[in-house]
Rosetta silent file (secondary structure, phi, psi, omega in degrees, C-alpha in Angstrom):
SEQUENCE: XXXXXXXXXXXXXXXXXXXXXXXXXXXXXXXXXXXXXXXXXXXXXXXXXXXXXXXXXXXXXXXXXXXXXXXXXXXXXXXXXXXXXXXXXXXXXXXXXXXXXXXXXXXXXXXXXXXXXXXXXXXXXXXXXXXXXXXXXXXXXXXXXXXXXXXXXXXXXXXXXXXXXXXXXXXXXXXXXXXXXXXXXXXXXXXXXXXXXXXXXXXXXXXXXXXXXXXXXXXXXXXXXXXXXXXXXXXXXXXXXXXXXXXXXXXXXXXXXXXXXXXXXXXXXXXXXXXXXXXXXXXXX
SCORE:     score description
SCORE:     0.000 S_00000001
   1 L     0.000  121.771  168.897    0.000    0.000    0.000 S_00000001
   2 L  -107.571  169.817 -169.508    1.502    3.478   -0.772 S_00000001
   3 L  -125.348  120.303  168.690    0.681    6.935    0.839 S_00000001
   4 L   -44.157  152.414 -162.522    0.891    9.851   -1.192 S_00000001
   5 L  -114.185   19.620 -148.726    3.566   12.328    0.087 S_00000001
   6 L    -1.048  117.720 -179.045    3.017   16.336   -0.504 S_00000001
   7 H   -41.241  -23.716  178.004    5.137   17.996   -2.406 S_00000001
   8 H  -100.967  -43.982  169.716    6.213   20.522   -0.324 S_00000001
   9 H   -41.345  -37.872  165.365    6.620   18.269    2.598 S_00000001
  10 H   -74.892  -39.107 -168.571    9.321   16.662    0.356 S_00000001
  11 H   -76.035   -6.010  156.617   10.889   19.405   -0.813 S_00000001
  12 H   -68.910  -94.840 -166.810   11.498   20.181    3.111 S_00000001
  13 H   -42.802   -0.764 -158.648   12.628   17.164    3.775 S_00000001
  14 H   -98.288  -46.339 -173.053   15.014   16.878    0.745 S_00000001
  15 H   -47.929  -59.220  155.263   16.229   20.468    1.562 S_00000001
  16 H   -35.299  -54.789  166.666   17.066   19.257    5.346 S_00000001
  17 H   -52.981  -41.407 -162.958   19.214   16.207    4.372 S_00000001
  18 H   -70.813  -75.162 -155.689   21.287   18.185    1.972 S_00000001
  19 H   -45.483  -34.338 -179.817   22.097   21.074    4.419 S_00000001
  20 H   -71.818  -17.111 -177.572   22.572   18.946    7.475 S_00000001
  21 L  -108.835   36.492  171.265   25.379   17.474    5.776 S_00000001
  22 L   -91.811  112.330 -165.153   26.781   20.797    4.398 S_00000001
  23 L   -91.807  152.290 -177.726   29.945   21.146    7.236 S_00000001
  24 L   -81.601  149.417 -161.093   30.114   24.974    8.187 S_00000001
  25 L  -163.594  122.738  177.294   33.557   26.279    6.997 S_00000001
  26 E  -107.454  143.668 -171.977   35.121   29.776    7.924 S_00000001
  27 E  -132.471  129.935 -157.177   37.692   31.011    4.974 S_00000001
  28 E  -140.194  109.956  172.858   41.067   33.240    5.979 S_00000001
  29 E   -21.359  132.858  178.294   43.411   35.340    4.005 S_00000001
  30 E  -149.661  171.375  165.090   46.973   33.198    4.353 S_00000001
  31 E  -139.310  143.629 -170.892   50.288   33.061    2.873 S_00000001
  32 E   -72.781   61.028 -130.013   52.369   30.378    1.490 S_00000001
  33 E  -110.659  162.591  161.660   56.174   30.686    2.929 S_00000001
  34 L   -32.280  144.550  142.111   59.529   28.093    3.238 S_00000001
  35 L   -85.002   -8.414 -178.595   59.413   25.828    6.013 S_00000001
  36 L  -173.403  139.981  172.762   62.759   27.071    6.820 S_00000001
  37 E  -123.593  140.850  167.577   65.387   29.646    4.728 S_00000001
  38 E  -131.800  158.668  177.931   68.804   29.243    5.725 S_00000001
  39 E  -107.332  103.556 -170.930   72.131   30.844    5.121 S_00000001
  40 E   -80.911  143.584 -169.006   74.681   28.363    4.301 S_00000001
  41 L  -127.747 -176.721  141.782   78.224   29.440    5.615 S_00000001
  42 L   -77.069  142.145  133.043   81.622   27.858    6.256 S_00000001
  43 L   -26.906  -51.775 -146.784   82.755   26.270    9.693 S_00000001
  44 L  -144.667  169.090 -178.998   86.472   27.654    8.792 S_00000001
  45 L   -64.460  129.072  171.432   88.311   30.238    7.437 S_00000001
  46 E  -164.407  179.724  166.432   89.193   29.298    3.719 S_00000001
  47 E   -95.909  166.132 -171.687   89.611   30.451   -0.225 S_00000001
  48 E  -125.426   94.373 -151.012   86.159   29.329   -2.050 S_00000001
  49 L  -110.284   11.309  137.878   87.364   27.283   -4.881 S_00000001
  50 E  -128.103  160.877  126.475   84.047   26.068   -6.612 S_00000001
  51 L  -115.046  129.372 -129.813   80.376   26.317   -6.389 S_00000001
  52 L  -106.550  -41.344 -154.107   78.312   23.174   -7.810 S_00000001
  53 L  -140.738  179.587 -166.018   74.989   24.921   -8.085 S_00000001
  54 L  -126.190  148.486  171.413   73.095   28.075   -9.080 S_00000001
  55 L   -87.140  153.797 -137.118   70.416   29.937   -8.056 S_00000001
  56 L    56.649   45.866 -152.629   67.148   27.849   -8.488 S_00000001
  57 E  -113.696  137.200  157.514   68.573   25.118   -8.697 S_00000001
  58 E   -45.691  126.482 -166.083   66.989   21.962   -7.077 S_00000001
  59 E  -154.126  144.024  175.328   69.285   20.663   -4.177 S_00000001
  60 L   -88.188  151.528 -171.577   69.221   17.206   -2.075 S_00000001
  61 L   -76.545  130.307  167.458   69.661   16.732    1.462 S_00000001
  62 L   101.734  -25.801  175.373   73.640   16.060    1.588 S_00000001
  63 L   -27.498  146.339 -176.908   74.350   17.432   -1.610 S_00000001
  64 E  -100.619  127.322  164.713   78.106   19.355   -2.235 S_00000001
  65 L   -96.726  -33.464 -178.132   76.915   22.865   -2.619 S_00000001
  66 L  -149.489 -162.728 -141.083   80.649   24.559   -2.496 S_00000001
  67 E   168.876  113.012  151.491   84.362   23.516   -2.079 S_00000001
  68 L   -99.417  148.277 -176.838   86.836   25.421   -0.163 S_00000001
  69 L   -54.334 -155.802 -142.911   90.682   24.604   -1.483 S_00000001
  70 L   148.790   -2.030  158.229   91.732   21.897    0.804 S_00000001
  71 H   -46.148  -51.966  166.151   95.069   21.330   -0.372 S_00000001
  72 H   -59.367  -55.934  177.715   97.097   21.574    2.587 S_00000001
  73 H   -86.706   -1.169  162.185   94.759   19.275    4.380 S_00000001
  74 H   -54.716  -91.697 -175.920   94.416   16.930    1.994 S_00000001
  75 H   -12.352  -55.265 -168.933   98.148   16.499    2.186 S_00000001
  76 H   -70.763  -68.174 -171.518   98.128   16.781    5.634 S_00000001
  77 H   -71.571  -42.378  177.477   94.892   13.844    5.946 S_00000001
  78 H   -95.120    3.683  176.610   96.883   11.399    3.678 S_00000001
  79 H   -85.639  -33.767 -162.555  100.254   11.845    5.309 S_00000001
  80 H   -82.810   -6.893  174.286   98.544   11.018    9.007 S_00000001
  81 H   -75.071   -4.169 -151.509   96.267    7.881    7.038 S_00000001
  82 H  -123.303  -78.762  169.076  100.113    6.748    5.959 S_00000001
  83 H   -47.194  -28.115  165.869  101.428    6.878    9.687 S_00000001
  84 L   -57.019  -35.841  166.988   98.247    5.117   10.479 S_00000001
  85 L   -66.210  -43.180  171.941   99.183    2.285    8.513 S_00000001
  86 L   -41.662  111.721  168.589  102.449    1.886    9.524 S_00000001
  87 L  -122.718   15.697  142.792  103.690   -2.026   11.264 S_00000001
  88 H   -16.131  -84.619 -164.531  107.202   -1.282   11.012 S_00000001
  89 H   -77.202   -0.163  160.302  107.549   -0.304   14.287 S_00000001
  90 H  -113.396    5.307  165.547  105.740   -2.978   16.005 S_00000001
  91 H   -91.597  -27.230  157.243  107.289   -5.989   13.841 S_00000001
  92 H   -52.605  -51.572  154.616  110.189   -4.342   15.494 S_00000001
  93 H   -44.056  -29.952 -177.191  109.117   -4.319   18.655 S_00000001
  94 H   -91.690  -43.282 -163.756  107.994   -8.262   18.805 S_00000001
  95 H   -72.293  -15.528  175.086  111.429   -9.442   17.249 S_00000001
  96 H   -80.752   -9.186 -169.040  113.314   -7.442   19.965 S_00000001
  97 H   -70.457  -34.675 -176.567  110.613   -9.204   22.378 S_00000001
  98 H   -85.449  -25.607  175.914  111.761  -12.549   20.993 S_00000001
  99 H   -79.485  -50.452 -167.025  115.628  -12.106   21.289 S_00000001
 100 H   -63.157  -27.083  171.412  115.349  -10.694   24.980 S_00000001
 101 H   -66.115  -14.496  175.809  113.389  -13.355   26.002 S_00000001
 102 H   -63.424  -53.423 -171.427  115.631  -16.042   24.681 S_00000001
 103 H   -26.344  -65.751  178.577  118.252  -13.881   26.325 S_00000001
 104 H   -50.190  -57.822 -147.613  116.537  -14.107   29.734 S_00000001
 105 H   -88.541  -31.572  168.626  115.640  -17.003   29.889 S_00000001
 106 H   -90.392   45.693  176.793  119.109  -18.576   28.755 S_00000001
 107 H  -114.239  -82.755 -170.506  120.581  -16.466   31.299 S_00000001
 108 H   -41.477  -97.133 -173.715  118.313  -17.535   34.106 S_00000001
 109 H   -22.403  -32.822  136.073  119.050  -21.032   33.069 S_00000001
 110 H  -119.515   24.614  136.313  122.607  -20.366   33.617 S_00000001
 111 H   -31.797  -69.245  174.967  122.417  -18.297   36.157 S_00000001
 112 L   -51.183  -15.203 -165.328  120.929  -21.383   38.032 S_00000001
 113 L  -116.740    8.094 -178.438  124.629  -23.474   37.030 S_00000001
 114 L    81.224   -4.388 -161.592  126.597  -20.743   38.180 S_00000001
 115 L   -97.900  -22.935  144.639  127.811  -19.683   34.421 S_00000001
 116 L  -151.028  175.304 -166.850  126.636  -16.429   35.207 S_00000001
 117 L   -79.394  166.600 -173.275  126.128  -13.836   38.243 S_00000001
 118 H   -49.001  -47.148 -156.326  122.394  -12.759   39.520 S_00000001
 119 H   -68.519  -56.144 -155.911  123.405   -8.457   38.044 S_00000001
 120 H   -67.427  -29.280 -167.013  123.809  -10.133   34.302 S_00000001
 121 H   -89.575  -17.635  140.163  120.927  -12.122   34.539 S_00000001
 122 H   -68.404  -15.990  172.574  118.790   -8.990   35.594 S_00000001
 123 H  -102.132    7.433  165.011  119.662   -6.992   33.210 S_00000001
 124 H  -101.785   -1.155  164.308  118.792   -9.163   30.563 S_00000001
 125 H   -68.925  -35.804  173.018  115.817   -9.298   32.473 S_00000001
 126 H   -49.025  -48.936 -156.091  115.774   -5.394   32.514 S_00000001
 127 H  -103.915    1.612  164.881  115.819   -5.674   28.650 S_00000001
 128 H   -78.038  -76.688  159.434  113.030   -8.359   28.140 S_00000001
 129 H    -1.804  -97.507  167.892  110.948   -5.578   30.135 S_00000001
 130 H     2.442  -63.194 -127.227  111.877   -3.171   28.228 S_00000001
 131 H  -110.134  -11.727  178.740  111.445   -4.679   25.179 S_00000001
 132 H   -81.193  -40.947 -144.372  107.800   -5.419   26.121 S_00000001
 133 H   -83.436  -37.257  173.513  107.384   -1.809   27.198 S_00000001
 134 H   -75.937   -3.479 -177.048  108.404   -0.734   23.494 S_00000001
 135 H  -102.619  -30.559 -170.618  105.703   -3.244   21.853 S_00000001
 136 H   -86.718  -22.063  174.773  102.915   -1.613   24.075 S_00000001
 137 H   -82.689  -30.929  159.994  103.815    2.009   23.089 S_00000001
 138 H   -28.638  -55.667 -174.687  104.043    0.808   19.231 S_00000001
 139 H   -67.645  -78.155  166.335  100.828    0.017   19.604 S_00000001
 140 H     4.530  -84.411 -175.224   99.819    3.343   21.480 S_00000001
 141 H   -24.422  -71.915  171.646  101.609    5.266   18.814 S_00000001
 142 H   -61.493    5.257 -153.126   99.203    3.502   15.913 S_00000001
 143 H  -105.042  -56.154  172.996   96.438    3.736   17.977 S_00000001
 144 H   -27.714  -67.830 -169.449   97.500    7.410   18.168 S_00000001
 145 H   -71.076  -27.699  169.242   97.968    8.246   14.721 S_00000001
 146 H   -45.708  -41.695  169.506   94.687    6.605   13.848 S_00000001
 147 H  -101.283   33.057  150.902   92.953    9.461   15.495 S_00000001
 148 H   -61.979  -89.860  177.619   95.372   11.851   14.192 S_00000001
 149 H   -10.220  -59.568 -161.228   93.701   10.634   10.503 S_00000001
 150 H   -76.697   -2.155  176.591   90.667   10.698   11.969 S_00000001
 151 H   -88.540   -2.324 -168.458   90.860   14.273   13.233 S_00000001
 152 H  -118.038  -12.471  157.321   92.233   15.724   10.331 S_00000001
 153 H   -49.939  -64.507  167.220   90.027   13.578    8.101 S_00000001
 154 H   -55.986  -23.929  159.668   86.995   15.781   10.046 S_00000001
 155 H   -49.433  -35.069 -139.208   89.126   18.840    9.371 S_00000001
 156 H  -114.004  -12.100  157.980   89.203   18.296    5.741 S_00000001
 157 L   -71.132  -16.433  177.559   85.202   17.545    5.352 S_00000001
 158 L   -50.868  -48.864 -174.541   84.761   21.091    6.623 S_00000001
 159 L   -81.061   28.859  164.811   85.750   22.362    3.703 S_00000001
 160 L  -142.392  115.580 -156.939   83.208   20.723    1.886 S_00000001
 161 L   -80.453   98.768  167.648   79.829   22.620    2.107 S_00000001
 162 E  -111.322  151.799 -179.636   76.742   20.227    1.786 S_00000001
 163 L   -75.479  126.790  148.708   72.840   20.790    1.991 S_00000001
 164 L   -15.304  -24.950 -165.509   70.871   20.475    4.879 S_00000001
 165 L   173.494  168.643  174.049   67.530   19.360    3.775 S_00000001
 166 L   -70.416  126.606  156.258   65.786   19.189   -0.160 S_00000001
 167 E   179.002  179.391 -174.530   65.123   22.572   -1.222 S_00000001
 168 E   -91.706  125.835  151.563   65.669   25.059   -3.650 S_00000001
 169 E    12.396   47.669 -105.853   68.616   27.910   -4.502 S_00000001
 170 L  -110.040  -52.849 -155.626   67.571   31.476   -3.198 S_00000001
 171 E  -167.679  160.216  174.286   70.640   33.323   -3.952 S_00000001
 172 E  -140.567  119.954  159.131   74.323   33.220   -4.076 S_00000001
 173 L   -53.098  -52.682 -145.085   76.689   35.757   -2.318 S_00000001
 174 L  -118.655  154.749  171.307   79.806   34.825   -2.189 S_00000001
 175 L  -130.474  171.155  177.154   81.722   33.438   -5.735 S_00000001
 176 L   -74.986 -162.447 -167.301   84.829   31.705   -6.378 S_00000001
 177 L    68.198  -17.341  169.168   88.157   33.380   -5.647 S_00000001
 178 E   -41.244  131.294 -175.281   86.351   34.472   -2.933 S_00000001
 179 E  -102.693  138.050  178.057   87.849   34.310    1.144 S_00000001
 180 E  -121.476  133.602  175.697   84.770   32.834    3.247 S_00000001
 181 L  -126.150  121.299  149.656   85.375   33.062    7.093 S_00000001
 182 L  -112.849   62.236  165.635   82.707   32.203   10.016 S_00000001
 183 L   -76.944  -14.979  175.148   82.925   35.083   11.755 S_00000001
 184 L    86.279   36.223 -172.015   79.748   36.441   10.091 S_00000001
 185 L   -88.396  -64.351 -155.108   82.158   39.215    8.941 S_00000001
 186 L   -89.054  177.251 -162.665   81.561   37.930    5.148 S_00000001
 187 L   -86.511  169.061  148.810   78.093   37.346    3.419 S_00000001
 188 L   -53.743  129.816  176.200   76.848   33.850    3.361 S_00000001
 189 L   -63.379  -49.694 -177.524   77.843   31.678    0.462 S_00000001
 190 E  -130.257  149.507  158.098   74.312   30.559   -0.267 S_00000001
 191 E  -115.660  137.373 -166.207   70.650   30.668    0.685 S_00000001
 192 E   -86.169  152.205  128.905   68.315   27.436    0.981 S_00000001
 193 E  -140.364  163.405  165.457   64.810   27.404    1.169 S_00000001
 194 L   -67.907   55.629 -123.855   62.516   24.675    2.142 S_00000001
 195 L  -132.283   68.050  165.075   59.751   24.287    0.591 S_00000001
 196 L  -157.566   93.713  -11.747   58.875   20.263    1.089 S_00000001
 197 L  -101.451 -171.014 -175.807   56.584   20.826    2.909 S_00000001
 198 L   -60.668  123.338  145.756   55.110   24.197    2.632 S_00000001
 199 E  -121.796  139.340  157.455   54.188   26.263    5.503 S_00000001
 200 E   -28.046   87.353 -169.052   51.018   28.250    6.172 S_00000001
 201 E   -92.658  136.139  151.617   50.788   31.471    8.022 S_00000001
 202 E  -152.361  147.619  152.477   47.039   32.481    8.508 S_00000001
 203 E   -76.073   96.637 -147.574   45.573   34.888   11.106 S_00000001
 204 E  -103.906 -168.958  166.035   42.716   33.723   12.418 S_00000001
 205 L   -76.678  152.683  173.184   39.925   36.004   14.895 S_00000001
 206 H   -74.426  -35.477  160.048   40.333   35.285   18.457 S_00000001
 207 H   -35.117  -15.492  165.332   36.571   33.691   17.780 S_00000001
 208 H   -89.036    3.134  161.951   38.415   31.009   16.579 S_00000001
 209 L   -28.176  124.004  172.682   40.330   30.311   19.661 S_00000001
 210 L    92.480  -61.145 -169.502   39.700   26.664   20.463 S_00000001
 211 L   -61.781  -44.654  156.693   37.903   25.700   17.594 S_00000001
 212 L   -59.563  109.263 -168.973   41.249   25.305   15.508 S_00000001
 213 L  -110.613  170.793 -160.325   42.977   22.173   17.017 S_00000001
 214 L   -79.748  157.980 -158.640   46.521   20.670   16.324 S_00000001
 215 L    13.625   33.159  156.161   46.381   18.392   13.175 S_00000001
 216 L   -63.022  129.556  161.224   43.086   19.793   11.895 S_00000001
 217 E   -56.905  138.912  172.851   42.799   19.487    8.159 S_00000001
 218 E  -126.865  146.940  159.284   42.572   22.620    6.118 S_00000001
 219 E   -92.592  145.856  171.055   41.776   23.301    2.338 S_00000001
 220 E  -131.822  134.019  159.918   44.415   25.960    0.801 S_00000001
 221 E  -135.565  128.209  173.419   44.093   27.650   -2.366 S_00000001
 222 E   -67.458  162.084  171.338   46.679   29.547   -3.942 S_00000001
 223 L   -75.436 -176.856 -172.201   45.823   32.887   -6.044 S_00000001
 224 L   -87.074  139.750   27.878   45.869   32.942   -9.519 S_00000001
 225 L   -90.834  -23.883 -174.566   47.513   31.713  -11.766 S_00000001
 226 L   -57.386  123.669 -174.982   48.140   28.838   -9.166 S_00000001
 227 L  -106.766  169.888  158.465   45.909   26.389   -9.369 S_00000001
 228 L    90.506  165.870  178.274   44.003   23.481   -7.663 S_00000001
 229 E  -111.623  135.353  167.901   43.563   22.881   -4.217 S_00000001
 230 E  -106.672  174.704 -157.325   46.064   21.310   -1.022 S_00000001
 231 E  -133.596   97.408 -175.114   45.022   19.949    1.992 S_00000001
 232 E   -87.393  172.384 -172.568   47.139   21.283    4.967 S_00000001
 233 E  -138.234  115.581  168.031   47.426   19.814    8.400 S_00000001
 234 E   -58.481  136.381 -176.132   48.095   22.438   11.607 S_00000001
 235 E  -141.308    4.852  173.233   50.759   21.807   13.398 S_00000001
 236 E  -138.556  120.464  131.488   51.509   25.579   15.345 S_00000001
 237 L  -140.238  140.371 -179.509   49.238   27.530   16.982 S_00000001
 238 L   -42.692  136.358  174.968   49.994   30.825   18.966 S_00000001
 239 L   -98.184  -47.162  147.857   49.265   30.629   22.729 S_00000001
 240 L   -57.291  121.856 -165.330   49.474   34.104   22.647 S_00000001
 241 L  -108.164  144.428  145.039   46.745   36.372   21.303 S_00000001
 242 E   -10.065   84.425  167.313   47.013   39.684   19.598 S_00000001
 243 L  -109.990   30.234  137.567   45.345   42.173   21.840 S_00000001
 244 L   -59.570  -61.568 -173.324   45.833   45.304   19.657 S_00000001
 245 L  -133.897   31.553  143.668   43.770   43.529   16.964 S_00000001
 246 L    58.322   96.034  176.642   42.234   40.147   18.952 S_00000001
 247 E   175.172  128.972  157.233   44.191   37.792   16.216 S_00000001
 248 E  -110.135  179.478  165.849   46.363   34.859   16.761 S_00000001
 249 E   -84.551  143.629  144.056   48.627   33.248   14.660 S_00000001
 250 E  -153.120  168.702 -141.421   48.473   29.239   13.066 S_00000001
 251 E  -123.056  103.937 -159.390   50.719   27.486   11.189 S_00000001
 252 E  -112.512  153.661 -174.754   49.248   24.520    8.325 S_00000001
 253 E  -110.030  145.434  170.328   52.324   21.945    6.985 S_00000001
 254 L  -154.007  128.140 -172.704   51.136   21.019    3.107 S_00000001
 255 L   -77.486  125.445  173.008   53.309   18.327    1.497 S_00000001
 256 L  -125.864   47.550 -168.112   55.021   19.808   -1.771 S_00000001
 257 L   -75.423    0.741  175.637   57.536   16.939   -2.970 S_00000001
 258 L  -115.604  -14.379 -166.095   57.560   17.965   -6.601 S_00000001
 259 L    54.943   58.923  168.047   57.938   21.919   -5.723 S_00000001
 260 L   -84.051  -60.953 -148.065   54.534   22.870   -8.115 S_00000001
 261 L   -85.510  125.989  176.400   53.785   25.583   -5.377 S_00000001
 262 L   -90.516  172.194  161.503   55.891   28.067   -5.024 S_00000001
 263 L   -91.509 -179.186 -162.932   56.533   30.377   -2.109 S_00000001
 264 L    53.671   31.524  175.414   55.473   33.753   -1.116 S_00000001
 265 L  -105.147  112.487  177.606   52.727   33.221   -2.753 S_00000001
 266 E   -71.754  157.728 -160.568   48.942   34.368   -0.984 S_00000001
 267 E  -155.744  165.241  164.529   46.301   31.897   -0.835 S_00000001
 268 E   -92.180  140.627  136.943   42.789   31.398    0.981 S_00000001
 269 E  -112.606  171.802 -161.791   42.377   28.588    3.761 S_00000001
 270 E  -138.994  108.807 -161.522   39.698   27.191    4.667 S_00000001
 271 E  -102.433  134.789  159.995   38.803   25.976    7.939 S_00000001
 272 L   -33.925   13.426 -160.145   36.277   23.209    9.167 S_00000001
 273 L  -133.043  161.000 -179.922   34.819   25.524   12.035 S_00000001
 274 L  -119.411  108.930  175.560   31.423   27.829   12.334 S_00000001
 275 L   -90.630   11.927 -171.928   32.511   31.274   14.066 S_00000001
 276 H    29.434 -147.238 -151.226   28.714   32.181   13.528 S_00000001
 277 H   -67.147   -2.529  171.288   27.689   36.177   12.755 S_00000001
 278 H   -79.396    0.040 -149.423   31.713   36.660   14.227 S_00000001
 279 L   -81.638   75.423  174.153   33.082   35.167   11.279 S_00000001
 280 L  -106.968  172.930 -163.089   35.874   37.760    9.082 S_00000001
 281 L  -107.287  141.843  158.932   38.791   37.237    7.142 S_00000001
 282 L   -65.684  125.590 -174.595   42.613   37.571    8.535 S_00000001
 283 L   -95.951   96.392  179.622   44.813   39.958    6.825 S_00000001
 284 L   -65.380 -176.290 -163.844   48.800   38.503    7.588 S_00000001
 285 L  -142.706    0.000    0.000   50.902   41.038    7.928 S_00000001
């Protein structure tokens, strides 16, 4: 049996389903920045005898970005990896180990018969001692120069300038022929940015206090020409509020592993929360 329905009674009910599942969404002026810009420098004092890359140039975490000369310690790194190597002096040491001990011991042995007195037979005892005492500092010695090598091995990676993290080129300062010191005297050789992933600045209203929580989803859309829409995740927000103009800060992470989006670029986001009749858009600054 079926029961007629009214028409308008449906068109209520039809209206209601749709709306209740419509999620309420506040939308806030943002900007698209680095996750981190850095100024790559030197450790040491040096001449700056290449750079590998340019600016905008795509760069890998570990990557050689520059080359200070390195001559001296090079020299210097394979002469103490050469004493490092060295068993000269401790195949010396065991063969005098093997004559004084005959020594001694065919001493002592006629020592005991009377053939000779107790002072000869200590001092070949004296030099079996000895002779031990010169096989444990051989070894000392190599043990030694191994971390000579290995300290001048870490000298001589100084002078080779690698990246921090994946990111892109900014700028370049310093060229070769150049002297780079890090007293912060001289310019920076290079500047990184980050931009895998992206971060978000937006400003929200202190009505949104609370409602924004830590690894709430956001939609971001860049302006034009950039297109399509990411899907950021918060991961900062200011504990401290504004109270000139009642505004905090938060911070959205958006994964960017091919570098389509660039930075410094403004964008809208768009947050999951209903500020009701408080609801305006954040101007960064």
């Amino acid at each position: 049996m079926f029961y007629k329905i009214p028409l308008k009674h449906l068109i209520v009910a039809i209206s209601f389903l749709l709306f209740s599942n419509v999620q309420a969404a506040a939308i806030f002026d943002c900007v698209i920045e680095p996750t981190q810009t850095v100024e790559i420098r030197s450790p040491v004092i040096g001449l700056l005898e290449k750079v590998t890359v340019r600016r905008g140039d795509s760069v890998i975490k570990n990557q050689i970005l520059a080359q200070l000369d390195s001559s001296v310690e090079t020299t210097a790194t394979d002469l103490a990896l050469y004493k490092s190597k060295m068993t000269a002096p401790i195949e010396s040491a065991e063969n005098k180990i093997v004559y004084a001990k005959r020594k001694f011991l065919r001493r002592q042995d006629m020592h005991t018969k009377d053939f000779y007195s107790a002072q000869e037979m200590e001092e070949a005892e004296s030099e079996f001692k000895l002779a031990q005492s010169e096989l444990k500092m051989a070894y000392e010695n190599k043990e030694l120069a191994k971390l000579e090598w290995e300290h001048q091995n870490s000298q001589l990676k100084l002078r080779t300038i690698r990246s921090p993290f994946d990111g892109v080129v900014v700028e370049q300062n310093i060229y070769p022929g150049e002297v780079v010191e890090p007293s912060g005297q001289k310019q920076s050789i290079l500047t990184l940015a980050q931009l895998n992933p992206l971060r978000i600045y937006v400003i929200l209203p202190l009505s949104a206090f609370g409602k924004v929580k830590p690894a709430m989803k956001a939609n971001v859309n860049p302006e034009s020409p950039i297109s399509g829409q990411y899907v950021g995740k918060v991961n900062i927000i200011d504990r401290v509020v504004n109270a000139a103009s009642g505004t905090f800060g938060v911070f959205l992470e958006v994964p960017n592993p091919r570098f389509t989006v660039p930075a410094g670029v403004k964008c809208k986001a768009e947050f999951p929360i209903d500020l009701g009749s408080s609801q305006a858009l954040g101007n960064p600054s």
